[in-house]
C-alpha positions as a Markdown table, in Angstrom:
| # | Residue | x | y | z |
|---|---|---|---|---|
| 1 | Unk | -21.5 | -10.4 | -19.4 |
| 2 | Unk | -19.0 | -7.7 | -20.4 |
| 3 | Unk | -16.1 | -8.4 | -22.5 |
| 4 | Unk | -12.4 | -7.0 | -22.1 |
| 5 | Unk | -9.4 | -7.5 | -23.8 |
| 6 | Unk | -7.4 | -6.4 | -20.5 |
| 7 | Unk | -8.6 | -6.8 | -16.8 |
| 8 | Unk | -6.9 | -5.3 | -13.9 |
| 9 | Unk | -7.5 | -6.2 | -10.4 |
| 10 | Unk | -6.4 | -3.3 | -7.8 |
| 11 | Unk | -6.1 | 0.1 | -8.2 |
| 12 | Unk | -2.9 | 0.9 | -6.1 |
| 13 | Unk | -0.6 | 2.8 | -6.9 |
| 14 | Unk | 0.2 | -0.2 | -9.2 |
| 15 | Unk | -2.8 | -1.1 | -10.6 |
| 16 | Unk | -3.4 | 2.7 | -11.2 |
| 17 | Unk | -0.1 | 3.3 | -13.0 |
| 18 | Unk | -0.8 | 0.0 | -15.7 |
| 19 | Unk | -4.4 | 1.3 | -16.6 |
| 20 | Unk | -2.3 | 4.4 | -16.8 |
| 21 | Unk | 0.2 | 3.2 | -19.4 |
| 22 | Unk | -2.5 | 0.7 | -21.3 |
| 23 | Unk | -4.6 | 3.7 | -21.6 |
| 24 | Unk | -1.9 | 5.6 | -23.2 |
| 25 | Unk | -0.7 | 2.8 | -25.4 |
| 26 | Unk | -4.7 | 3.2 | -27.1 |
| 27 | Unk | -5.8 | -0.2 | -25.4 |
| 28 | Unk | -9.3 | 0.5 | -25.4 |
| 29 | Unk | -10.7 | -2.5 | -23.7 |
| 30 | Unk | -9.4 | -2.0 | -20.4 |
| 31 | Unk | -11.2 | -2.2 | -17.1 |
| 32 | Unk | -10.3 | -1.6 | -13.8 |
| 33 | Unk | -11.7 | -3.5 | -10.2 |
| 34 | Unk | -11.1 | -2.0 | -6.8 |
| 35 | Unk | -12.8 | -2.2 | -3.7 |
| 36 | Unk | -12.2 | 1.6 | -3.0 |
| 37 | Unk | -14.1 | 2.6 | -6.6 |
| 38 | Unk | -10.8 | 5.5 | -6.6 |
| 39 | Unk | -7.7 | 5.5 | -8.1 |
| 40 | Unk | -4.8 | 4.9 | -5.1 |
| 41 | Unk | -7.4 | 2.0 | -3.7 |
| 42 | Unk | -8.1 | 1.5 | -0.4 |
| 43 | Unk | -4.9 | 2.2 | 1.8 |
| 44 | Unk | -2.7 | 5.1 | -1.1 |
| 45 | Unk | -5.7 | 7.1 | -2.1 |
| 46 | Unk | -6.4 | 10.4 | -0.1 |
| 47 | Unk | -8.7 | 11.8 | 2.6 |
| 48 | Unk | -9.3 | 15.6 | 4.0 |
| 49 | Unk | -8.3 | 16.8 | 7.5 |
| 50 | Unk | -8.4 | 20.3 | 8.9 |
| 51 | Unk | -10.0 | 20.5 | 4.7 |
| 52 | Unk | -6.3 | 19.4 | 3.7 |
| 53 | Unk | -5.8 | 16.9 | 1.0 |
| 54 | Unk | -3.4 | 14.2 | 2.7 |
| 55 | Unk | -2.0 | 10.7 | 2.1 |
| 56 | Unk | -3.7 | 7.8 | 4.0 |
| 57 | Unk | 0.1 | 6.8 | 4.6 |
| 58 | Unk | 2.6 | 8.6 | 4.5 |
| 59 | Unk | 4.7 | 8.6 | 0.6 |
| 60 | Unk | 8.8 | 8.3 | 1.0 |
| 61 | Unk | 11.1 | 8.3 | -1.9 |
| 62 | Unk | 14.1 | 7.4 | -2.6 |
| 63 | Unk | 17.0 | 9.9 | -3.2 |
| 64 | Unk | 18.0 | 8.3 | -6.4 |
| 65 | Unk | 14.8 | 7.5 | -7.5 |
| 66 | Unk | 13.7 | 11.2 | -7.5 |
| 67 | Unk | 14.8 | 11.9 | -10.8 |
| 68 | Unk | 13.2 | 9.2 | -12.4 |
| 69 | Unk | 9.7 | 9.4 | -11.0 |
| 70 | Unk | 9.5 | 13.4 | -11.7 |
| 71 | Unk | 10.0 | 12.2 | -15.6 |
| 72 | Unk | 7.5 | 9.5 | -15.1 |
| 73 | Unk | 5.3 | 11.6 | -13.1 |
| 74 | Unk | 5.7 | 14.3 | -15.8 |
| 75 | Unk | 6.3 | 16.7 | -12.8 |
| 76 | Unk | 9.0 | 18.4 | -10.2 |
| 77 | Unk | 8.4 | 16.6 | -6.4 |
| 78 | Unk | 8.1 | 18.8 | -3.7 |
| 79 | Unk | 10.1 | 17.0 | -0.8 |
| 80 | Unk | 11.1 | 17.3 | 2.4 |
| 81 | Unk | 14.5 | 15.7 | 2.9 |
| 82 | Unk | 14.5 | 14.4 | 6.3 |
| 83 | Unk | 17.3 | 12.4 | 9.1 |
| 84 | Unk | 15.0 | 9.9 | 11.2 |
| 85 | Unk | 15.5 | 10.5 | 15.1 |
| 86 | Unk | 14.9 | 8.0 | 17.7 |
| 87 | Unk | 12.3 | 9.3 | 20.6 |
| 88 | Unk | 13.3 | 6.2 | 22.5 |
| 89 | Unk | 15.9 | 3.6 | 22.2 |
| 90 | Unk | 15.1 | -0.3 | 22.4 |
| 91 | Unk | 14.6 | -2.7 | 18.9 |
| 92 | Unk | 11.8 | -1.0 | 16.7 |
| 93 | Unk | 12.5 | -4.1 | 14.5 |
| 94 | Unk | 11.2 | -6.6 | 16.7 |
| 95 | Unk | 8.6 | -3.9 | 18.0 |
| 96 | Unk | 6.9 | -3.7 | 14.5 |
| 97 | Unk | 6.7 | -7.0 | 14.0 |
| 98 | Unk | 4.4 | -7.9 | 17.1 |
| 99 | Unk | 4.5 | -10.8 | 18.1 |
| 100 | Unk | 6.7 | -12.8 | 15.6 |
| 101 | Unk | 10.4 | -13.5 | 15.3 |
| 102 | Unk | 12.4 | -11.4 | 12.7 |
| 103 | Unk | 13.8 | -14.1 | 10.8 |
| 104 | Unk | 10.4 | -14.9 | 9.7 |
| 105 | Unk | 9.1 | -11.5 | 8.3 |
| 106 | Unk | 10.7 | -9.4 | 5.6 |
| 107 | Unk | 12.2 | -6.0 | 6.8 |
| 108 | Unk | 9.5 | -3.3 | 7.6 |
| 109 | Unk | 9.2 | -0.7 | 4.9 |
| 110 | Unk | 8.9 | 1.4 | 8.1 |
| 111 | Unk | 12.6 | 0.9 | 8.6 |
| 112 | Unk | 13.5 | 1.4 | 5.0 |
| 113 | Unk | 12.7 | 5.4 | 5.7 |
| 114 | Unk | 15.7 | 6.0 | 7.8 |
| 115 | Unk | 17.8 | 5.6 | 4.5 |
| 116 | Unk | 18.3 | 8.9 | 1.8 |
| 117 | Unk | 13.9 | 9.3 | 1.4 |
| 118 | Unk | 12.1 | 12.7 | 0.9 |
| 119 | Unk | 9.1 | 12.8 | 1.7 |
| 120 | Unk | 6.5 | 13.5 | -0.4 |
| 121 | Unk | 4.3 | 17.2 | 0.0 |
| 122 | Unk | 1.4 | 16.2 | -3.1 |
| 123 | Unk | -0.6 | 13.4 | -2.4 |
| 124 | Unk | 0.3 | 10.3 | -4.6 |
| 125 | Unk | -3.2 | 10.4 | -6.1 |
| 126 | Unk | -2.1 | 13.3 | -7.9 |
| 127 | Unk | 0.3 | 11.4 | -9.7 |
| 128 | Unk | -1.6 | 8.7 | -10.6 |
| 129 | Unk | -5.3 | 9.2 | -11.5 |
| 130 | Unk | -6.9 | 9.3 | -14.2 |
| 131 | Unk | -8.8 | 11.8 | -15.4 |
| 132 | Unk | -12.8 | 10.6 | -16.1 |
| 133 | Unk | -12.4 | 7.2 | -15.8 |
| 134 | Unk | -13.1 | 5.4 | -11.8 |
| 135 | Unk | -12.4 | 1.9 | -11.0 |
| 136 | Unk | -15.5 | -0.1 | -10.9 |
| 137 | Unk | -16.6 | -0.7 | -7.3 |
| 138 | Unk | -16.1 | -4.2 | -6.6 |
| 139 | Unk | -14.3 | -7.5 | -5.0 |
| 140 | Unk | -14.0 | -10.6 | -6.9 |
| 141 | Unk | -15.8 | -13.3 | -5.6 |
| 142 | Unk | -15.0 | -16.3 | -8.1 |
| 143 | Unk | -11.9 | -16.4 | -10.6 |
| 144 | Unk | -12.4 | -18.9 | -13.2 |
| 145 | Unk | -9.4 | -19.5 | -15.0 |
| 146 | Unk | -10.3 | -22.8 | -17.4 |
| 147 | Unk | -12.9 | -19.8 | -18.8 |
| 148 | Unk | -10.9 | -17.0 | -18.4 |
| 149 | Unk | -14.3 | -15.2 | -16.3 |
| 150 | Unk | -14.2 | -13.1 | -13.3 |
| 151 | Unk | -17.4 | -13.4 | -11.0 |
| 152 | Unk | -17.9 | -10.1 | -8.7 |
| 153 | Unk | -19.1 | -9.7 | -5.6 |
| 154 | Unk | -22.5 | -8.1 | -7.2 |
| 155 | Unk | -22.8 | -11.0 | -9.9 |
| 156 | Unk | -21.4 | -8.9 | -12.7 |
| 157 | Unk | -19.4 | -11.7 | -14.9 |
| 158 | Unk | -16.5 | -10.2 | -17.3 |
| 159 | Unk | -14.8 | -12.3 | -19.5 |
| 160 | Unk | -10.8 | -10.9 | -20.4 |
| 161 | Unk | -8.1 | -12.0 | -22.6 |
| 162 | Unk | -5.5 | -11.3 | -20.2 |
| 163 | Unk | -5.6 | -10.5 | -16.1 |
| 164 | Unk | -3.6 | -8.1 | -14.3 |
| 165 | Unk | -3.1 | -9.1 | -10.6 |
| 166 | Unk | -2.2 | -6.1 | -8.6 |
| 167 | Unk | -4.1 | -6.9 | -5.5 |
| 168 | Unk | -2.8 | -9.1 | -2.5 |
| 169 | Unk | -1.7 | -12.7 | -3.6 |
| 170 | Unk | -3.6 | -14.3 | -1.0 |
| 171 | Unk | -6.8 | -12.8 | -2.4 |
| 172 | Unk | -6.3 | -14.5 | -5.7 |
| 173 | Unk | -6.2 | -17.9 | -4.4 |
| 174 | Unk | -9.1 | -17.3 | -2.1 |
| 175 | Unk | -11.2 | -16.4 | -4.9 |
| 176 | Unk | -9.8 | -19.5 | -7.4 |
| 177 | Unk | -12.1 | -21.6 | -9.2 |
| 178 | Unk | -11.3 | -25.3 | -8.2 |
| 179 | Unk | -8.1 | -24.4 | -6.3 |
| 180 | Unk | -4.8 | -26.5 | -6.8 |
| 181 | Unk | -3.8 | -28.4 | -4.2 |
| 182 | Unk | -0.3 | -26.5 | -4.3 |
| 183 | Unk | -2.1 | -23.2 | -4.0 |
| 184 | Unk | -4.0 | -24.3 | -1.0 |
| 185 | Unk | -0.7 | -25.2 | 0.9 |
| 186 | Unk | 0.8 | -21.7 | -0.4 |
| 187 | Unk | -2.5 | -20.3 | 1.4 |
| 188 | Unk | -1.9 | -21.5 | 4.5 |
| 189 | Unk | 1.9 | -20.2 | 4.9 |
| 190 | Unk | 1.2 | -16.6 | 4.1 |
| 191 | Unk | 1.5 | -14.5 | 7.2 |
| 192 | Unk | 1.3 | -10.7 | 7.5 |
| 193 | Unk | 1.2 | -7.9 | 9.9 |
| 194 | Unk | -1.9 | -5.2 | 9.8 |
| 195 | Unk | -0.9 | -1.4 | 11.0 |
| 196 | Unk | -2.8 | 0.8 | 12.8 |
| 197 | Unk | -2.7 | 4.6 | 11.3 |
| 198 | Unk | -4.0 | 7.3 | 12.9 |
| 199 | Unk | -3.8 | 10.7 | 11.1 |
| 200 | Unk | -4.1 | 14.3 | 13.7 |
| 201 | Unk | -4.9 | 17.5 | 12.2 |
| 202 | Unk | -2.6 | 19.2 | 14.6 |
| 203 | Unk | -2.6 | 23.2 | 15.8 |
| 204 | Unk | 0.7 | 24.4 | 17.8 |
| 205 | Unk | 4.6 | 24.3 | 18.0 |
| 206 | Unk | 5.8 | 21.6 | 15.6 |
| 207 | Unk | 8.7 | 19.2 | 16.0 |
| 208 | Unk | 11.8 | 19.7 | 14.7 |
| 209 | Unk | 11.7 | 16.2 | 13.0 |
| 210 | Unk | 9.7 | 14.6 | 10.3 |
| 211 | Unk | 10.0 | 11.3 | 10.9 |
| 212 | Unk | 10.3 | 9.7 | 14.5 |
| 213 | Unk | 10.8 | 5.6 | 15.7 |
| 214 | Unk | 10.0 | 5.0 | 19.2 |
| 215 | Unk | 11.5 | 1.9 | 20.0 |
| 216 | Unk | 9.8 | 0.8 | 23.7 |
| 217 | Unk | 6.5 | -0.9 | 24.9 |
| 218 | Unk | 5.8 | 2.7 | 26.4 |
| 219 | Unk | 2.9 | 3.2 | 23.4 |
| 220 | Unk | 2.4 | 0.4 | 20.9 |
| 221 | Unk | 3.4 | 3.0 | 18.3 |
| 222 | Unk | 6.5 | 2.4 | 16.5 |
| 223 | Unk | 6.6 | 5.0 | 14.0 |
| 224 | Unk | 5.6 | 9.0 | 13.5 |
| 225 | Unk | 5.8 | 11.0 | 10.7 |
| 226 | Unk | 5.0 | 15.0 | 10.9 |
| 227 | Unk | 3.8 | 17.2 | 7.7 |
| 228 | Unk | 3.2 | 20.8 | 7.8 |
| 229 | Unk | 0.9 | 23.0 | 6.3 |
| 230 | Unk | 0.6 | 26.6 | 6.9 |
| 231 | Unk | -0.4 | 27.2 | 10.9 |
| 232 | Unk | -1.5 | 23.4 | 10.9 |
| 233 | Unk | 0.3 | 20.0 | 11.0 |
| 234 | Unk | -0.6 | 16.5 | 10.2 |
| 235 | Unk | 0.6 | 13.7 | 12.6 |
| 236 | Unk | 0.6 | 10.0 | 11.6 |
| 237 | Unk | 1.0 | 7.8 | 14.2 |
| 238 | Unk | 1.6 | 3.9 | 13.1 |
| 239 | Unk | 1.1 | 0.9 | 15.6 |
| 240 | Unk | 1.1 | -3.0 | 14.5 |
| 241 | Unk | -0.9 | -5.8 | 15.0 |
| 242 | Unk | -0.1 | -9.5 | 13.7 |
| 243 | Unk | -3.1 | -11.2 | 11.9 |
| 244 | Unk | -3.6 | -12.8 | 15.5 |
| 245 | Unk | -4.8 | -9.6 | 16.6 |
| 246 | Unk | -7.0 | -6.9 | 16.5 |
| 247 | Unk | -6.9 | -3.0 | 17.6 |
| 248 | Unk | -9.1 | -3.3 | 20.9 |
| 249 | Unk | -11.6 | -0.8 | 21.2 |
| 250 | Unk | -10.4 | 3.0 | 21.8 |
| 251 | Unk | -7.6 | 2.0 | 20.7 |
| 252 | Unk | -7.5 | 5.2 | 19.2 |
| 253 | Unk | -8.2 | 7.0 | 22.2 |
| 254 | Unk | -5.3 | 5.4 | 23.7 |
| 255 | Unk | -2.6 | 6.3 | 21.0 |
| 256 | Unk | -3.8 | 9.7 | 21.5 |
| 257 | Unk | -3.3 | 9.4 | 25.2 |
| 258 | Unk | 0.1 | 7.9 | 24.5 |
| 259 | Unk | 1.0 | 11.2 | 22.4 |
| 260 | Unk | 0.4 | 13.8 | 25.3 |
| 261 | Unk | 1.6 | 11.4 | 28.0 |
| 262 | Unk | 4.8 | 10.7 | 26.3 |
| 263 | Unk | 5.0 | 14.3 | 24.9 |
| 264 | Unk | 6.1 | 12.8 | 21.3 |
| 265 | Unk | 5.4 | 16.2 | 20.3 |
| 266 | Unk | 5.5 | 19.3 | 21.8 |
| 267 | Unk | 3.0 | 20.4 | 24.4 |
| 268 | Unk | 0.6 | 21.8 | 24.6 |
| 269 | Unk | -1.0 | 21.5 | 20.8 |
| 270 | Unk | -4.8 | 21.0 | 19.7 |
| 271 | Unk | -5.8 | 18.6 | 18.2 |
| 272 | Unk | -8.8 | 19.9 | 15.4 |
| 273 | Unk | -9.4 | 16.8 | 13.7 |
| 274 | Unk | -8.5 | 13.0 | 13.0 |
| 275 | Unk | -8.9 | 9.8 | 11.1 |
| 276 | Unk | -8.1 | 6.2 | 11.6 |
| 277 | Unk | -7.3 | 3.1 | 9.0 |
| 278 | Unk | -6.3 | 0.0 | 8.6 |
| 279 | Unk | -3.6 | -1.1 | 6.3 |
| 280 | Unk | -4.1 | -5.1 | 6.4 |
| 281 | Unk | -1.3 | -6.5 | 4.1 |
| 282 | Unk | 1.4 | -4.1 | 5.7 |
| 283 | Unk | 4.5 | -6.5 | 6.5 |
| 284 | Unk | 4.9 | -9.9 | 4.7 |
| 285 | Unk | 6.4 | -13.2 | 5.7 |
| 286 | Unk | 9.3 | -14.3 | 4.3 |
| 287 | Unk | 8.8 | -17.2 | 1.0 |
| 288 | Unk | 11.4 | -18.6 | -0.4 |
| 289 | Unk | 12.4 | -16.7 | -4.0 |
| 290 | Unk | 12.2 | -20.7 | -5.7 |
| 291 | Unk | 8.8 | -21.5 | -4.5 |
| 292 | Unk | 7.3 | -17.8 | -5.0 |
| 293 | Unk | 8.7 | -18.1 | -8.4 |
| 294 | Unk | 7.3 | -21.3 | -9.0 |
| 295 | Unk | 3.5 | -19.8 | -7.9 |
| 296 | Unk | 4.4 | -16.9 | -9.9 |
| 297 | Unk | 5.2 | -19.0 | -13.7 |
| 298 | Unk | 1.9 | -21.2 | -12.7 |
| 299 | Unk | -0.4 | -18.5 | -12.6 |
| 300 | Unk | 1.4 | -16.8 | -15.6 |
| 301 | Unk | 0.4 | -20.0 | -17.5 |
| 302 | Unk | -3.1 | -19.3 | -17.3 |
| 303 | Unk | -2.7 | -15.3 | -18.9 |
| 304 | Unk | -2.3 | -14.1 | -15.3 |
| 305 | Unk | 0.3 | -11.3 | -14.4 |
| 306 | Unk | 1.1 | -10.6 | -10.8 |
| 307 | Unk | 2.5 | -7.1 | -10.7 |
| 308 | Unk | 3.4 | -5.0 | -7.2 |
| 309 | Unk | 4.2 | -5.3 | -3.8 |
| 310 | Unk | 1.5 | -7.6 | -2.1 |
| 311 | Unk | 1.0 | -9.7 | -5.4 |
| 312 | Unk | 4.5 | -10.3 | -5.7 |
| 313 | Unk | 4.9 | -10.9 | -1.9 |
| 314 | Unk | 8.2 | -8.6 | -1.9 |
| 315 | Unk | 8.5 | -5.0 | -0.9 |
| 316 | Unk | 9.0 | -2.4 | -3.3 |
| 317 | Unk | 9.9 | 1.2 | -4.0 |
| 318 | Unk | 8.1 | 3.7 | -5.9 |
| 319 | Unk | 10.5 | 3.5 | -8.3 |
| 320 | Unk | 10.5 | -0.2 | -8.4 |
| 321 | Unk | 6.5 | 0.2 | -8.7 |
| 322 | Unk | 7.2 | 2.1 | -11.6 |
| 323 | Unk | 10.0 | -0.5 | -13.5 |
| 324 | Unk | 7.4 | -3.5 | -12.3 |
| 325 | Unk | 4.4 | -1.5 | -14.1 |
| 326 | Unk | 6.6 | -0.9 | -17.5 |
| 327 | Unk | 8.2 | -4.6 | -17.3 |
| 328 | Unk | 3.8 | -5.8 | -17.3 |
| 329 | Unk | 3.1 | -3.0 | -20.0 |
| 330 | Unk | 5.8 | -4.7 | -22.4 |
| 331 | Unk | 4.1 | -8.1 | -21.9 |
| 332 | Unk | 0.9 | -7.6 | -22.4 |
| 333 | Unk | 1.6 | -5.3 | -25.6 |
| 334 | Unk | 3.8 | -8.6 | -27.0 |
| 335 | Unk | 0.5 | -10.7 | -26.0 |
| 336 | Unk | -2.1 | -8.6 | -28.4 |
């Protein structure tokens, strides 16, 4: 059994940031679980195209947020500034959202980038890794809180003082120990919408825009953003699917097909490489503030923190990441 004064469960870009600060603050006994085994986790961490360095998903900030996150960051951004355009007109609301009704989801933090964003040139992992320390490997399969013990997915048991939830809230009830009834109900109203993100090493005449909605059932993909490098560009291409569905097979393929036939960018190009992923917890239904609250100061009870977007169930910006992140830093240093 291994024994931690702090435990942290995801290493997003939230998860990363706290065993960021902890480390900083001399908390030695701090460990760090992540499916991904790298700092960003599974859906903010990097991959290589055309033996480029690029963001699984595209990273937008805020205008007035810049300042703030280059002093956190300890760094200058490089940005593009960017005005969205709209390849076709119709509502890329309701398109993102699949099959459910608006009223039901919160907003798409697709549709948040048509505000004042930049868009980030470094990938986030920059920002947040940490240098000679990796995530261990691993899911949690149980979560014992009468004993305050984590069970993994290998059969490792750690024993903590105090857990850091920055992994989707769903998961953490799955995983519970002799589940409350109350949780069980919370279980079964979570809803959330999975995108599609394909990323094209691209060679040819780039678009004059950086981000692009396309609002008809033309191609199932809603949103495209463009980043260049040298000769190159990178082409993300971002399609839905409610957790009702699934990508069919050459799906892919057919996005692709989509591109040329609808000539989202201009012809004729080549396209040298590509990669495909799956973000699962990418929109999230709408829960009432009083009843997410209440979840929220239960779990808390039992020296659990929830901390970022899909444990908290709200979206959030990087610079609300960042003020989350501090706000759990404060606690837990009160707590030892």
């Amino acid at each position: 059994m291994l024994y931690v004064d702090i435990l942290v469960i995801g290493s997003g870009p939230t998860g990363s940031l706290i065993t960021k600060y902890l480390i900083k603050e001399r908390i030695r006994k701090v460990c760090t679980i992540d499916p991904s085994g790298i700092w960003g986790g599974v859906h903010f961490s990097n991959t290589k195209l055309c033996n480029i360095l690029v963001d699984k998903i595209p990273i937008f900030i805020k205008y007035d947020e810049k300042t703030m996150i280059e002093e956190e960051f300890e760094t200058s951004l490089s940005c593009n500034y960017l005005k969205p355009v709209l390849i076709k007109e119709n509502d890329v609301h309701k398109k993102m959202l699949s099959n459910y009704e608006i009223k039901d989801f919160q907003r798409p933090w697709f549709l948040e980038w048509k505000g004042k964003l930049c868009l980030m040139h470094k990938t986030l992992k920059d920002y947040i890794m940490i240098k000679n320390l990796k995530p261990i490997p691993s899911t949690v399969r149980i979560l014992d809180l009468r004993k305050s013990i984590v069970v993994l997915r290998s059969n490792a048991v750690i024993k903590y003082k105090y857990l850091i939830w920055a992994a989707p809230l769903p998961e953490l009830i799955k995983c519970l120990k002799n589940v409350p009834s109350n949780f069980n109900s919370f279980l079964r109203r979570f809803k959330w919408i999975s995108s599609h993100i394909v990323i094209l090493g691209l060679e040819g005449k780039k678009p004059e825009w950086t981000l692009a909605y396309h609002g008809t059932r033309a191609t199932r993909a809603h949103t495209f953003v463009v980043k260049s490098y040298n000769n190159n560009y990178i082409l993300y291409a971002i399609a839905n699917f409610s957790d009702k569905e699934k990508a069919i097979p050459g799906f892919t393929e057919k996005l692709i097909s989509d591109i040329k036939r609808l000539q989202i960018v201009p012809s004729p190009f080549k396209i040298k490489d590509e990669k495909t992923f799956t973000m699962k917890y990418s929109v999230l239904s709408k829960i009432s503030f009083k009843d997410l609250e209440s979840l929220k100061s239960e779990i808390e009870s039992k020296n659990i923190l929830l901390v970022g977007r899909s444990a908290l169930w709200k979206e959030l910006s990087i610079g609300d990441t960042i003020r989350e992140a501090k706000e759990v830093l404060k606690k837990v240093i009160n707590f030892i």
